[in-house]
N, C-alpha and C positions, 0 to 999 in steps of 0.2 A: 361058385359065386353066390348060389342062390342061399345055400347053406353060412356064408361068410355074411350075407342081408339078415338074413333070420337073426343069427344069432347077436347081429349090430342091432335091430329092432328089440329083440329081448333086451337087448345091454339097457337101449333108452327108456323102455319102462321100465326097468330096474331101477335105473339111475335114479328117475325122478322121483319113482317112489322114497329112495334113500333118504333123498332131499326132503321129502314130506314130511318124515318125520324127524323126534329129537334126538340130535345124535347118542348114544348110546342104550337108548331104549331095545326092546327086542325087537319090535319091528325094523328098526332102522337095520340093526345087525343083521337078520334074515336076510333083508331084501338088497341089503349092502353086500353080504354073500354071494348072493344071486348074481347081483351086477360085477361082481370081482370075476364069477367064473365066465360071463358071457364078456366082457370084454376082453377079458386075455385071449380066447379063444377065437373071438373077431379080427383084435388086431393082430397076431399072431398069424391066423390063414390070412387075413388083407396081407401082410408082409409078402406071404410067401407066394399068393398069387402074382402079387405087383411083379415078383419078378420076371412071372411069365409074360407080362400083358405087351412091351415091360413099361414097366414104371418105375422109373429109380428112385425121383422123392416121396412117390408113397413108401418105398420098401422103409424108408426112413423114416417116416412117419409114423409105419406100422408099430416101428420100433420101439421110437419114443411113448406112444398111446403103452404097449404094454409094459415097458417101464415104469410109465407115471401109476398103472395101476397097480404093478408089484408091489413097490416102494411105499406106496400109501396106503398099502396092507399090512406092510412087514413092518410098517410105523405106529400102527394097532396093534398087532400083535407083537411088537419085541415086548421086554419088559422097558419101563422109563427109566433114562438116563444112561440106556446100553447101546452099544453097535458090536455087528458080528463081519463076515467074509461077506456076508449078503452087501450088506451097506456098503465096504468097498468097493465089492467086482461091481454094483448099479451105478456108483460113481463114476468108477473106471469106463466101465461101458457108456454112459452120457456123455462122457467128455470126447468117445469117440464118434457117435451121434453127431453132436453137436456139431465139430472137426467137420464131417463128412456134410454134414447140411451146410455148412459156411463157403464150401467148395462146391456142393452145388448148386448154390446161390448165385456165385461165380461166373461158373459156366454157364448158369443159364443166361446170364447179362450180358453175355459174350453172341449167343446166339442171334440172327433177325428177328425174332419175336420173341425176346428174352424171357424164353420158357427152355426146362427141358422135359422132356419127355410131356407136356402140354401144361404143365405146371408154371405159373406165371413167377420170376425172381423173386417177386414180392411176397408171394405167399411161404416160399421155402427160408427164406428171410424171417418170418416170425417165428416159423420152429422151427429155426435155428438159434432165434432169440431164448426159445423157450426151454429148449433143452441145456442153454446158457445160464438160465434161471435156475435150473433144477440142478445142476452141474455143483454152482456157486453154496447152494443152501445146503447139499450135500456134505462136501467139504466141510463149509462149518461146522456142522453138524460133526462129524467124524473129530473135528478137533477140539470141540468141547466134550467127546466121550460120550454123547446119545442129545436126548431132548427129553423134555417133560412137562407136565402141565398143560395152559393152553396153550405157548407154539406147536407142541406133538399135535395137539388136536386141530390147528391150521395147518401144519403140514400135511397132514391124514388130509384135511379137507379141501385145500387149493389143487392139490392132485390128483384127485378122483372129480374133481368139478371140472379140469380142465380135460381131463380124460374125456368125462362124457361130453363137453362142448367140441370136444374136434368130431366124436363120433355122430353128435346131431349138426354139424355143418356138411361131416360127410354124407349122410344121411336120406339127409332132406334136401342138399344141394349136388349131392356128387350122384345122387341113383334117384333122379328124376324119372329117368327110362320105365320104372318098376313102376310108376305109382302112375294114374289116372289122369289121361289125357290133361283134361282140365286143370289138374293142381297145374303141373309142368311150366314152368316160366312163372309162376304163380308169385304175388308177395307174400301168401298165406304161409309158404313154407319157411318163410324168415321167423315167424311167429313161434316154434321150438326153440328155437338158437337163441332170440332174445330172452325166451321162458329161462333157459337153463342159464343164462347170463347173470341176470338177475337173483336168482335164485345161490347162485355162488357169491355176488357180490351181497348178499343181505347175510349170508350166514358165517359169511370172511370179517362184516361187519360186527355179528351177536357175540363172534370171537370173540375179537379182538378189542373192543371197545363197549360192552356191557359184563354183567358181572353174573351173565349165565354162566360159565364155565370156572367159573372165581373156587371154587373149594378145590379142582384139579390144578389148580396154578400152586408154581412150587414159590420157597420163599421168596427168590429172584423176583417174581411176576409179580410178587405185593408192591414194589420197589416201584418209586418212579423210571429209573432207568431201563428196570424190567418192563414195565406197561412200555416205554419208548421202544423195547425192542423187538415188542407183539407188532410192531408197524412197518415191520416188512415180515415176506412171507418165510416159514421157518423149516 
């Protein structure tokens, strides 16, 4: 567990550092590195712990988190305008996520305190939304034959922002126990979450609606219809 903490805290200064900088600068790459390897490896052991604990919607959870971060790597790294077996079997795989989060969302509304395993419906509800999201964009993706331009670079970047927003709610909300009497119940530890909120919503923004990223937008994306279809996520 302690080892599974460490490496979620490394992930969140990683993260934010990423976020610090301009996307594709070196810094950003470095430390975008950094963070790809420490969250796989967080949500991956969180997965595989939950099972002991047990926890069934985090095992789901865990799942989703290292999904969103493969994917928004391997969205970097493919060439533009390609998809491989990768991009399938992560579709494939989300949609069974997704299935299994919606069922146990379920059950948990079924229970007396419609939780399972201490997890409130509502929350399994959202990422189950979420992995619905990422399921949807997939797909299209796959049936236009890859992405390019700035949607490749909002895709890349709504999925590593929402990666590390679920890992700074777990964080800072779920391992209170770790940190210092005093924080514990604290408002102050809301104060990350809204950091890295914001921080995803201003750069979702720089995307998609300024013309920092305008020389990687393919000719689609010159297009009115093209900027209309930077407005949802890609």
């Amino acid at each position: 567990m302690m080892i599974h903490i460490t490496a979620g805290g490394l992930g969140l200064l990683s993260g934010f550092g990423a976020l610090a900088f301009r996307k594709g600068e070196p810094l950003h790459r470095a430390v975008g590195t950094l963070f790809f390897g420490a969250m796989l490896f967080m949500s991956g052991l969180g997965a595989i712990l939950a099972v002991f604990l047990p926890n069934r919607p985090t095992v789901l959870i865990g799942l989703l988190t290292f999904y969103l971060v493969a994917t928004a790597w391997a969205t970097v790294r493919r060439e533009e305008g390609r998809i491989g077996r990768f991009e399938v079997g992560a579709a494939l795989a989300v949609i069974g996520v997704a299935a299994a989060l919606f069922i146990a969302g379920w059950v948990a509304t079924q229970s007396p305190k419609g939780r399972m395993d201490q997890i409130p419906n509502q929350v399994i509800f959202v990422f189950a939304t979420v992995a619905t999201i990422a399921a949807a964009t997939d797909l299209r993706m796959i049936r236009r034959g890859g992405v390019t331009g700035a949607p490749r670079i909002a895709r890349h970047l709504w999925r590593m922002c929402v990666a590390l927003l679920i890992a700074t709610t777990s964080f800072f909300l779920g391992q209170q126990k770790v940190m210092p009497e005093v924080l514990q119940g604290s408002p102050i530890l809301f104060v990350p979450i809204v950091a890295s909120l914001g921080l995803f919503t201003f750069w979702m923004l720089r995307v998609k609606f300024t013309n920092a990223f305008k020389p990687e937008a393919t000719a689609l994306g010159e297009t009115p219809r093209g900027r209309a279809a930077w407005l949802f996520l890609s």
